[in-house]
N, CA, C and O atoms as CSV, one atom per row, in Angstrom:
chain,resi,resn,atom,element,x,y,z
A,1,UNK,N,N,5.091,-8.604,1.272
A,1,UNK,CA,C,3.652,-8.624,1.223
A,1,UNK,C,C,3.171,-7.219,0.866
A,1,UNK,O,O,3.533,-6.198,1.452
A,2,UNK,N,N,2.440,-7.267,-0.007
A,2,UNK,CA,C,1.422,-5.776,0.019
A,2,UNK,C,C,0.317,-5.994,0.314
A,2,UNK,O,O,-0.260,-7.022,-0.042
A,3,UNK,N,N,-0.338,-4.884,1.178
A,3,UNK,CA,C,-1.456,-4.882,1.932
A,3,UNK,C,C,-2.349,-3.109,0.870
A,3,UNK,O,O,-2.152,-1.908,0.688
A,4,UNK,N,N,-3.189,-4.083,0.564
A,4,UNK,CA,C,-4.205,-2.675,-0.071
A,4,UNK,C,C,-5.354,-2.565,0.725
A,4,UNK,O,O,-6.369,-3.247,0.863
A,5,UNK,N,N,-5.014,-1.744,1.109
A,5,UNK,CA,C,-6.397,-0.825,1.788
A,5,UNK,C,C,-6.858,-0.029,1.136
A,5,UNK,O,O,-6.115,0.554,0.346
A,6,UNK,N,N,-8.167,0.295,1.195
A,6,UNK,CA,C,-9.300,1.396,0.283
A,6,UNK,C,C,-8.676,2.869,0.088
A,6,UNK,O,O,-9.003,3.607,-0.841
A,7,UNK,N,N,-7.745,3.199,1.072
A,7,UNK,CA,C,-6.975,4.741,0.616
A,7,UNK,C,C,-5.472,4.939,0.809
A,7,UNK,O,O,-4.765,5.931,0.987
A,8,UNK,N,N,-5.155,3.100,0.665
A,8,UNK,CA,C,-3.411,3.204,0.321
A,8,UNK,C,C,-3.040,2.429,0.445
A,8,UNK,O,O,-3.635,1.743,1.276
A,9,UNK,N,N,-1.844,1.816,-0.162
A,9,UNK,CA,C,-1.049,0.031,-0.160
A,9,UNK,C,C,-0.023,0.665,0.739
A,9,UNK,O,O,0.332,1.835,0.882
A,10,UNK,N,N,0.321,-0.389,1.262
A,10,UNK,CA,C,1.729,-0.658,1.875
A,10,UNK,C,C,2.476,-1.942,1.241
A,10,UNK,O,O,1.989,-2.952,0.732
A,11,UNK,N,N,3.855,-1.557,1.447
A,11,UNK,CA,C,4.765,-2.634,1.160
A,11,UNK,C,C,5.840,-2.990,2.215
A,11,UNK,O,O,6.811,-2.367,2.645
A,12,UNK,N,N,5.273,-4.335,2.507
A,12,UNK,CA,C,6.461,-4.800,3.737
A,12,UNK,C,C,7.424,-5.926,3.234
A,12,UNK,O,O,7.081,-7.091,3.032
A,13,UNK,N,N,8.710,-5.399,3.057
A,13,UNK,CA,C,9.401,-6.862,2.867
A,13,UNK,C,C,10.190,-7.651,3.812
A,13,UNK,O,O,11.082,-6.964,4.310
A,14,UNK,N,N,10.160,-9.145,4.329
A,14,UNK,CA,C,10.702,-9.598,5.063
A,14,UNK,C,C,11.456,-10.687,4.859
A,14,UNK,O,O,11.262,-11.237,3.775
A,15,UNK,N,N,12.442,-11.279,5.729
A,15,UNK,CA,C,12.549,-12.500,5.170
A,15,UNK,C,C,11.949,-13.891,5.515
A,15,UNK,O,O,11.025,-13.931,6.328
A,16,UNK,N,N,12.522,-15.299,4.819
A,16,UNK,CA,C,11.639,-16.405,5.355
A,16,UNK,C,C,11.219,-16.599,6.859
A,16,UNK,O,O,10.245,-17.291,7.159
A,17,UNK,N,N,12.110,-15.865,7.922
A,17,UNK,CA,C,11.722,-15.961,9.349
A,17,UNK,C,C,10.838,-15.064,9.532
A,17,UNK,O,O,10.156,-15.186,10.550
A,18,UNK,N,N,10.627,-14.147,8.819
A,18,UNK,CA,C,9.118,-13.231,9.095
A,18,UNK,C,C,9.888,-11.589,9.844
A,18,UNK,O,O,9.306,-10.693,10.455
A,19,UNK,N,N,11.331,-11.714,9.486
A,19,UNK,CA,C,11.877,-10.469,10.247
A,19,UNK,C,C,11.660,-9.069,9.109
A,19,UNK,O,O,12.031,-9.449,7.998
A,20,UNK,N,N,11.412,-8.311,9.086
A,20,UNK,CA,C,10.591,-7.160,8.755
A,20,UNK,C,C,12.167,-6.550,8.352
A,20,UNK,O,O,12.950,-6.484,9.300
A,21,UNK,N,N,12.620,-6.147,7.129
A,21,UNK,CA,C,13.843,-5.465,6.697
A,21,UNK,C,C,13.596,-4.120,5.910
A,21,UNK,O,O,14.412,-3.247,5.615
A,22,UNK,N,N,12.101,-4.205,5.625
A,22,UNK,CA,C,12.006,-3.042,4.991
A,22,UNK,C,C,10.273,-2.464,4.662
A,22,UNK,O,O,9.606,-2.905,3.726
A,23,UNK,N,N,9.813,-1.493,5.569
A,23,UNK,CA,C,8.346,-1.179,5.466
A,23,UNK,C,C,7.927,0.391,4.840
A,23,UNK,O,O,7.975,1.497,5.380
A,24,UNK,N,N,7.571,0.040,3.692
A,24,UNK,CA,C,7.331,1.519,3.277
A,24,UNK,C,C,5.637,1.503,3.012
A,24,UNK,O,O,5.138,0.408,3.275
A,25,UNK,N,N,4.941,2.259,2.665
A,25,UNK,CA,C,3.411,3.205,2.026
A,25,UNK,C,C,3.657,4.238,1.605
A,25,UNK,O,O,4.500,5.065,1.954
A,26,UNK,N,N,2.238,4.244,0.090
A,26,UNK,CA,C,2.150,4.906,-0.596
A,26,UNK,C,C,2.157,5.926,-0.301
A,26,UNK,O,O,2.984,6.611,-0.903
A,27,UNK,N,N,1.264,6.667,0.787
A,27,UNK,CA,C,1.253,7.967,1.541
A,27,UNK,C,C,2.442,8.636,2.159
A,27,UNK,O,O,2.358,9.734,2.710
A,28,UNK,N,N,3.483,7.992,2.063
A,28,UNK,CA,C,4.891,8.975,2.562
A,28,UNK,C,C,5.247,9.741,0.773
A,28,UNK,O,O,5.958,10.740,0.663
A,29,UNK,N,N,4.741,9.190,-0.193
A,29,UNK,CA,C,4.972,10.405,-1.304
A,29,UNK,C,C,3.863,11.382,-1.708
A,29,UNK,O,O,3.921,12.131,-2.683
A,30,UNK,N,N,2.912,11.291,-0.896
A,30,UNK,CA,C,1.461,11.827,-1.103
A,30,UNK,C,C,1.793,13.195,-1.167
A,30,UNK,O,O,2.512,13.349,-0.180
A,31,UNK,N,N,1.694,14.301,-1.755
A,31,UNK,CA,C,1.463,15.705,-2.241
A,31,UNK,C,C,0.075,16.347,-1.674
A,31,UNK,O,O,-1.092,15.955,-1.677
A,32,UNK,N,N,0.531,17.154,-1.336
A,32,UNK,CA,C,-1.115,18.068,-0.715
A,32,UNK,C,C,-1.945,18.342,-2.053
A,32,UNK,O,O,-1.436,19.062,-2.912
A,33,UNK,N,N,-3.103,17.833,-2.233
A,33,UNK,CA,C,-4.060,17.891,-3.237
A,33,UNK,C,C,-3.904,17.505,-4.060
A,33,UNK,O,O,-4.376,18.033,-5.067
A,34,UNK,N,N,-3.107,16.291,-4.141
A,34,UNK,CA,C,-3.156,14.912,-5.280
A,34,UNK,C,C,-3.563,14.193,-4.914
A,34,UNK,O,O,-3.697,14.234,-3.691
A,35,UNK,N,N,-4.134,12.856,-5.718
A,35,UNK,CA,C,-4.389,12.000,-5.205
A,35,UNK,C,C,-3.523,10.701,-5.315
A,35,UNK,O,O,-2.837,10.537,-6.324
A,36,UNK,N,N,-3.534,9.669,-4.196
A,36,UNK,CA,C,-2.622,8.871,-3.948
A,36,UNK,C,C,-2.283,7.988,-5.082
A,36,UNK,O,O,-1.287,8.124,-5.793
A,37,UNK,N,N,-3.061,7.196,-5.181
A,37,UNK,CA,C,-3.489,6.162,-6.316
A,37,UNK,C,C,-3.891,6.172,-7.529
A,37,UNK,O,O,-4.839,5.597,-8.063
A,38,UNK,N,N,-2.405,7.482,-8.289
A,38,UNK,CA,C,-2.726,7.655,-9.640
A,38,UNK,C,C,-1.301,6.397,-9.670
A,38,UNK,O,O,-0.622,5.846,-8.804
A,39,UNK,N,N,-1.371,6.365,-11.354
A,39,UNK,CA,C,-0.277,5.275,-12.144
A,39,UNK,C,C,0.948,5.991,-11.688
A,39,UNK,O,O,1.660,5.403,-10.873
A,40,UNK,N,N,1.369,7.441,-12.190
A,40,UNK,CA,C,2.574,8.240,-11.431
A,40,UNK,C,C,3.451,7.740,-10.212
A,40,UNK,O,O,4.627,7.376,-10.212
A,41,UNK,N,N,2.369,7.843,-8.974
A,41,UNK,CA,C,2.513,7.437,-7.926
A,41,UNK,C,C,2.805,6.084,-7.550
A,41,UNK,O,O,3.248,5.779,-6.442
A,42,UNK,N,N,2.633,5.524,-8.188
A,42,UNK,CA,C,2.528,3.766,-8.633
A,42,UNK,C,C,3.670,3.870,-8.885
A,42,UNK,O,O,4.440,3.802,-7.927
A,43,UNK,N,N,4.217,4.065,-10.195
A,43,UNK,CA,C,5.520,4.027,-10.723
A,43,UNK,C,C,6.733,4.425,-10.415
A,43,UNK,O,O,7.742,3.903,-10.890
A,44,UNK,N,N,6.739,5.667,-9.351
A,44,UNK,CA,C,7.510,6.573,-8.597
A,44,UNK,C,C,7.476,5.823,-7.136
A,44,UNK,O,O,8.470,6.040,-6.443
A,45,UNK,N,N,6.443,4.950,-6.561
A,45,UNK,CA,C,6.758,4.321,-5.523
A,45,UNK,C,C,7.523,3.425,-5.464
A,45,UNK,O,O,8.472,3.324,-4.686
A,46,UNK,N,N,7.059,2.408,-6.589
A,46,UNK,CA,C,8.134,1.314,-6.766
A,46,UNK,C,C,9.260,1.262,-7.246
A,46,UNK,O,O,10.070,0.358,-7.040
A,47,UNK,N,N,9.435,2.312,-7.996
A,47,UNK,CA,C,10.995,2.785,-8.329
A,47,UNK,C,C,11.720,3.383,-6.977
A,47,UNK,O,O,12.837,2.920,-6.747
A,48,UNK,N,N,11.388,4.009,-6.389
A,48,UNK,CA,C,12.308,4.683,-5.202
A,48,UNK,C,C,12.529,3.404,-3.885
A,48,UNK,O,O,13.616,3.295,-3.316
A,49,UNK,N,N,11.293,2.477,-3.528
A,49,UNK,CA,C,11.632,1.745,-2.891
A,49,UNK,C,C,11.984,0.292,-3.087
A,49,UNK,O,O,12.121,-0.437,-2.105
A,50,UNK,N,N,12.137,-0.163,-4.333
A,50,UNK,CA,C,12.580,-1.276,-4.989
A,50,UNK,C,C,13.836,-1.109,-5.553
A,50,UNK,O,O,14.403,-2.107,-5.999
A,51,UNK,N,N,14.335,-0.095,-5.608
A,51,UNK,CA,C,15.566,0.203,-6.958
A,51,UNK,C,C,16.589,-0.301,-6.319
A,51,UNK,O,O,17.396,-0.785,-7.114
A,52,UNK,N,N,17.058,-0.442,-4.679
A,52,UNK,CA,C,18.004,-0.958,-4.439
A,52,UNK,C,C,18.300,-2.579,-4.278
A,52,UNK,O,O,19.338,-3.241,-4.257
A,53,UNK,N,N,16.691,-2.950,-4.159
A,53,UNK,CA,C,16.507,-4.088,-4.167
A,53,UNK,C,C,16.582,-5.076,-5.134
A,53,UNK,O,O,16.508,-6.292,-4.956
A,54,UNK,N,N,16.754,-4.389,-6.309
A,54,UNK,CA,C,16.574,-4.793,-7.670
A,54,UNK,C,C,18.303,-5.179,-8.093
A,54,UNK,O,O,18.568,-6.100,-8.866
A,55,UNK,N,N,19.107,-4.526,-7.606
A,55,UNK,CA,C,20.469,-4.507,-7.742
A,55,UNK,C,C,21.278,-5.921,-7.095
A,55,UNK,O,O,22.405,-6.312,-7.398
A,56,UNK,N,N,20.615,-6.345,-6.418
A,56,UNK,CA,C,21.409,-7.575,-5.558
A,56,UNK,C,C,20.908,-8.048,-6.734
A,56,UNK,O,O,19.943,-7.836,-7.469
A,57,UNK,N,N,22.374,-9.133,-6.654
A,57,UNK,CA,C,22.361,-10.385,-7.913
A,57,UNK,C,C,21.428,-12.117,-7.466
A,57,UNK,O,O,20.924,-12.826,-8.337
A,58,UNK,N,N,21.416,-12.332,-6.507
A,58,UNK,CA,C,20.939,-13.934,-6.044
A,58,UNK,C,C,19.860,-13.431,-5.656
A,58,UNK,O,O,19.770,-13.632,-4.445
A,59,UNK,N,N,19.114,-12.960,-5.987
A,59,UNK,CA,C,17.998,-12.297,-5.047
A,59,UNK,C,C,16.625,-12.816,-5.984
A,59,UNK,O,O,16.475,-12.584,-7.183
A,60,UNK,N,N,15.530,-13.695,-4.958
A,60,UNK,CA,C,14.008,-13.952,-5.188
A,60,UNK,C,C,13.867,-13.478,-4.654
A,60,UNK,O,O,14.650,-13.054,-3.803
A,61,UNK,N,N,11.888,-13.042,-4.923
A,61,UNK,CA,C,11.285,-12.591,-4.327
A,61,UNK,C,C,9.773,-13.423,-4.473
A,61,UNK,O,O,9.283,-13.898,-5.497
A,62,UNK,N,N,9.332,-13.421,-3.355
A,62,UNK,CA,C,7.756,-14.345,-3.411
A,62,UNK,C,C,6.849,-12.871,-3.001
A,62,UNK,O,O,7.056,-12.031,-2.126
A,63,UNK,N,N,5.742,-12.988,-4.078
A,63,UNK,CA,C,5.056,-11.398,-4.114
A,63,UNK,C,C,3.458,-12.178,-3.173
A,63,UNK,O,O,2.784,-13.144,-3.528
A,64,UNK,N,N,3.338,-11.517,-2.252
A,64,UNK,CA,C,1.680,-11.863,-1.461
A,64,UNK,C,C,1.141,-10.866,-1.331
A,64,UNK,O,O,1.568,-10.080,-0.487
A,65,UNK,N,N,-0.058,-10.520,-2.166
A,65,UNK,CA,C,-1.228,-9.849,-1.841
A,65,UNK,C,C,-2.524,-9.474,-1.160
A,65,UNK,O,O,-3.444,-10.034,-1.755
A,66,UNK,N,N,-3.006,-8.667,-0.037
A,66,UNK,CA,C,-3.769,-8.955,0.182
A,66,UNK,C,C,-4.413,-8.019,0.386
A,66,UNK,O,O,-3.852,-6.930,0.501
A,67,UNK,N,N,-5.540,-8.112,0.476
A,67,UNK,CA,C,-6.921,-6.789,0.564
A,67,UNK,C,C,-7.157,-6.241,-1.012
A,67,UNK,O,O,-6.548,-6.391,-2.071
A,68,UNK,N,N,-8.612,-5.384,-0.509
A,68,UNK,CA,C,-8.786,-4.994,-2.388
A,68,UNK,C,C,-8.849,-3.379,-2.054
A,68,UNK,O,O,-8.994,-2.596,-1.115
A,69,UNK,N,N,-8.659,-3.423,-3.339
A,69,UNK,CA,C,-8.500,-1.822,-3.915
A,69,UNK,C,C,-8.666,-1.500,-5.320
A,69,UNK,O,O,-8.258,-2.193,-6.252
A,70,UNK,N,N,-9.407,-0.202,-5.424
A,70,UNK,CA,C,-9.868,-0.118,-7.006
A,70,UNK,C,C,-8.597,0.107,-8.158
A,70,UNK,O,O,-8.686,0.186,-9.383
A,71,UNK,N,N,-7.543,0.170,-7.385
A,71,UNK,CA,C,-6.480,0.145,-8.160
A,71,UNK,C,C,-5.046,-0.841,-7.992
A,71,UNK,O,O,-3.843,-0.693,-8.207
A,72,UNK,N,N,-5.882,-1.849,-7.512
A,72,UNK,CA,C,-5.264,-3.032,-7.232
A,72,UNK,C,C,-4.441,-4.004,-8.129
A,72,UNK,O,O,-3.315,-4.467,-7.948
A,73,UNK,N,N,-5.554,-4.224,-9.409
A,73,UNK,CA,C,-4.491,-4.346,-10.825
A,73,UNK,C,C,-3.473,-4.123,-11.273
A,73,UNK,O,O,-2.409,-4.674,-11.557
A,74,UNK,N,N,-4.273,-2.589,-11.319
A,74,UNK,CA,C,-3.177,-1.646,-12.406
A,74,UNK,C,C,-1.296,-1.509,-11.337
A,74,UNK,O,O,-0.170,-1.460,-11.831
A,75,UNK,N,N,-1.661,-1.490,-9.978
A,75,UNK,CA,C,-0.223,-1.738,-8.699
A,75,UNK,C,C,0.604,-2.876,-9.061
A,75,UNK,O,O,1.834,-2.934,-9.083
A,76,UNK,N,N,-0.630,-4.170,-9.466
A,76,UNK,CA,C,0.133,-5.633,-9.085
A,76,UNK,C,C,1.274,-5.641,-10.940
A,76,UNK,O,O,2.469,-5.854,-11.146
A,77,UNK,N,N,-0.021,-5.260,-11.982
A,77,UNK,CA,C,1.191,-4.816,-13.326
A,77,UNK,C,C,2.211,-3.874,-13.359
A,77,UNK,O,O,3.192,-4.048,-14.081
A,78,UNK,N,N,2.064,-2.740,-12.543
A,78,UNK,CA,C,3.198,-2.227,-12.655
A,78,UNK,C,C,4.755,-3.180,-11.932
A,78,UNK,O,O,5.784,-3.542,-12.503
A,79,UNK,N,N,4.340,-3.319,-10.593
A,79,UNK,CA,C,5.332,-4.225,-9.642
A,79,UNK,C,C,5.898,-5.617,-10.221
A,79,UNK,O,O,7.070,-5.906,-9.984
A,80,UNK,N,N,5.033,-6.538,-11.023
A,80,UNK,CA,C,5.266,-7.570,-11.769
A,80,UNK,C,C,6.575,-6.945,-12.979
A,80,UNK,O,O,7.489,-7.676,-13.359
A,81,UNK,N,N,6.455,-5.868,-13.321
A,81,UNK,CA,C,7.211,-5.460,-15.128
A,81,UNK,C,C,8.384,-5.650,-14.382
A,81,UNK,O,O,9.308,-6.434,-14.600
A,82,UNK,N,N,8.177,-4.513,-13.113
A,82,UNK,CA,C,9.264,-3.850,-13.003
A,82,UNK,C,C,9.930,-4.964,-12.283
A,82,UNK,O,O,11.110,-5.095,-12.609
A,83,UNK,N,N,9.466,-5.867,-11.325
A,83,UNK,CA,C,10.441,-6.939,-10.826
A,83,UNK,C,C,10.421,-8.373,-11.686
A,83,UNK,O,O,10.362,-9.514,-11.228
A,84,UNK,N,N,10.488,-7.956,-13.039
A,84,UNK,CA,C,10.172,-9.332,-14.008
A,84,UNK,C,C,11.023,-10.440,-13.787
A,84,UNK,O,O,10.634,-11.608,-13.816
A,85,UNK,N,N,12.623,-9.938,-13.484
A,85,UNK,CA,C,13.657,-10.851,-13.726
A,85,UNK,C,C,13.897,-11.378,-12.114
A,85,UNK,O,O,14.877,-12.122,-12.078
A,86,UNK,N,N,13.243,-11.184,-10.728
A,86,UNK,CA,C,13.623,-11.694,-9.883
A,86,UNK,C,C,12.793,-12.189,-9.140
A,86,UNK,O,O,13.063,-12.968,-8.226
A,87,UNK,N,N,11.262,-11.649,-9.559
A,87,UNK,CA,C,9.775,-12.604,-9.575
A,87,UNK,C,C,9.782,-14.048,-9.175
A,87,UNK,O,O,9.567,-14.819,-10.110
A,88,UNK,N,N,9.970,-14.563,-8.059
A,88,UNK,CA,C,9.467,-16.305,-8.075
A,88,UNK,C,C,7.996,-16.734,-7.994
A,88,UNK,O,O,7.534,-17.752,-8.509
A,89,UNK,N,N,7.153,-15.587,-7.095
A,89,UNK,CA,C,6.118,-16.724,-7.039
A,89,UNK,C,C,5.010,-15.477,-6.602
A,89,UNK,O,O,5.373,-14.576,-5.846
A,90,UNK,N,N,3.848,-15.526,-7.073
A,90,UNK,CA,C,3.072,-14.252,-6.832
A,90,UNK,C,C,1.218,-15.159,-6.520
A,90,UNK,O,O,0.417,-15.773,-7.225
A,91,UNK,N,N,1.301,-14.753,-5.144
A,91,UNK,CA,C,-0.213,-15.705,-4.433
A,91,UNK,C,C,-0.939,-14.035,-3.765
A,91,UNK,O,O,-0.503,-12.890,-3.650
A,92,UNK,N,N,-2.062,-14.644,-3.498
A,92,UNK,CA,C,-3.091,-13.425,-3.742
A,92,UNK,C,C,-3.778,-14.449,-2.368
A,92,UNK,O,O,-4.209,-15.600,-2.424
A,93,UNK,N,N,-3.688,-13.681,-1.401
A,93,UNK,CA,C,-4.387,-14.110,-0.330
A,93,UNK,C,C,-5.546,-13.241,0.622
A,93,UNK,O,O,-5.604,-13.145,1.848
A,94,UNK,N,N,-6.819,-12.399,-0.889
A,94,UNK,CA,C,-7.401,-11.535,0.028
A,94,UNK,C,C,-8.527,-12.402,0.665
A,94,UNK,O,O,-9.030,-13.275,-0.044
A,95,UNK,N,N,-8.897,-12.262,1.742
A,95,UNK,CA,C,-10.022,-12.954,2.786
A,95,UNK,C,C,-11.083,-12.272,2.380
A,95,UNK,O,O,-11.222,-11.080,2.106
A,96,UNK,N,N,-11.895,-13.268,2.371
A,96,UNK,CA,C,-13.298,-13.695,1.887
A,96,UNK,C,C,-13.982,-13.932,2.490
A,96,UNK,O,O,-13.836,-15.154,2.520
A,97,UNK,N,N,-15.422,-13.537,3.651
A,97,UNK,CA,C,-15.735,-13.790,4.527
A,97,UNK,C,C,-16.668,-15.463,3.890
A,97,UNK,O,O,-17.238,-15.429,2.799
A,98,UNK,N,N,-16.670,-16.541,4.600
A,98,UNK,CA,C,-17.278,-17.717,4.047
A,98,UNK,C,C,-18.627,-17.824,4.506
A,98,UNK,O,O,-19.307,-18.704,3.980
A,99,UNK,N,N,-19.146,-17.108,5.377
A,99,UNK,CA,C,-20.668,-17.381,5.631
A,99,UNK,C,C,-21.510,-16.730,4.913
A,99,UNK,O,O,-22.625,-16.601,5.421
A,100,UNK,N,N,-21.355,-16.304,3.957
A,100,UNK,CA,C,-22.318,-15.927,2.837
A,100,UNK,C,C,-22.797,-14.589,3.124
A,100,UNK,O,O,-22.471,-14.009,4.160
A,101,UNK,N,N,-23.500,-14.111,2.314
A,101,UNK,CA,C,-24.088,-12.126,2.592
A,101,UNK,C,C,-25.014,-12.231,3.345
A,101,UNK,O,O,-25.962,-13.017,3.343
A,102,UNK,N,N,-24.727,-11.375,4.047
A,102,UNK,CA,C,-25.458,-10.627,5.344
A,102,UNK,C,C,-27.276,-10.263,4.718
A,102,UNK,O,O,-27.585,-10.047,3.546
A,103,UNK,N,N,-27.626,-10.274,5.166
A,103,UNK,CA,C,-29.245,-10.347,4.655
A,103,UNK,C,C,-29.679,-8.642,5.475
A,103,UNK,O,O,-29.457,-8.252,6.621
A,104,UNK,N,N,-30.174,-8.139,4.620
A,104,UNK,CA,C,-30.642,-6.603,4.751
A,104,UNK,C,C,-31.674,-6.329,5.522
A,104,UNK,O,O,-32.751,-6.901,5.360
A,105,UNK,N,N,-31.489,-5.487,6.387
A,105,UNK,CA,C,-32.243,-5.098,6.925
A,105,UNK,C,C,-33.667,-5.041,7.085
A,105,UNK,O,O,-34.021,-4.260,6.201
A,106,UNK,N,N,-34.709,-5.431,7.722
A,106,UNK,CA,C,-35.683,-5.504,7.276
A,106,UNK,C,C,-35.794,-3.826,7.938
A,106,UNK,O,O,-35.283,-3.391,8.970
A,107,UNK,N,N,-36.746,-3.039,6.815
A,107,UNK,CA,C,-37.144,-1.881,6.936
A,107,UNK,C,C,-38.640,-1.271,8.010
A,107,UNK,O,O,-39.768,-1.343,7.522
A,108,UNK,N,N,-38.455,-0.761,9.306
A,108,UNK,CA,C,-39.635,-0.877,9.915
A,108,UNK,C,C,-40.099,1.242,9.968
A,108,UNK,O,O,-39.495,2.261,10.303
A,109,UNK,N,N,-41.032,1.011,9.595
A,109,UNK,CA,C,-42.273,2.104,9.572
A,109,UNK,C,C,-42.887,2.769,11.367
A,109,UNK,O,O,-43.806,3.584,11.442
């Protein structure tokens, strides 16, 4: 699952019982006075923590997304290229509040 939050994704992978084998975020490569969520960082994340994962031969993967982020896209294309050949199934489960928008404030004087 990746979880995007407004100032960093995480990536948790587990298996079908929900046991947690491997939890990394973007912010363990973060540099003092860069910023997190350039393409670089993107590309250098998923290479260092996918590369071994990529090597097992019988190996799916079901990709779940959730939460938004302004660089939410450009994460889900890089991760899609790079895991093209072991890709099964990619669902997007960000929550949506269903009771409709909050109605503004009325302004008092």
């Amino acid at each position: 699952m990746v979880l995007f939050t407004q100032n960093n994704i995480f990536l948790t992978l587990t298996n079908f019982k929900g046991e947690v084998f491997l939890w990394k975020s973007i912010g363990n490569l973060k540099i003092k006075g860069v910023k997190k969520l350039t393409n670089s960082f993107f590309k250098n994340f998923i290479f260092i923590t996918l590369n071994e994962i990529k090597l097992k031969s019988n190996l799916r993967i079901h990709v779940k997304l959730k939460g938004y982020n302004k660089s939410k896209k450009l994460f889900t294309r890089i991760l899609l290229i790079f895991l093209q050949e072991i890709t099964y199934s990619l669902i997007d489960i960000a929550t949506e509040p269903m009771n409709g928008c909050k109605l503004k404030k009325k302004r008092r004087l």
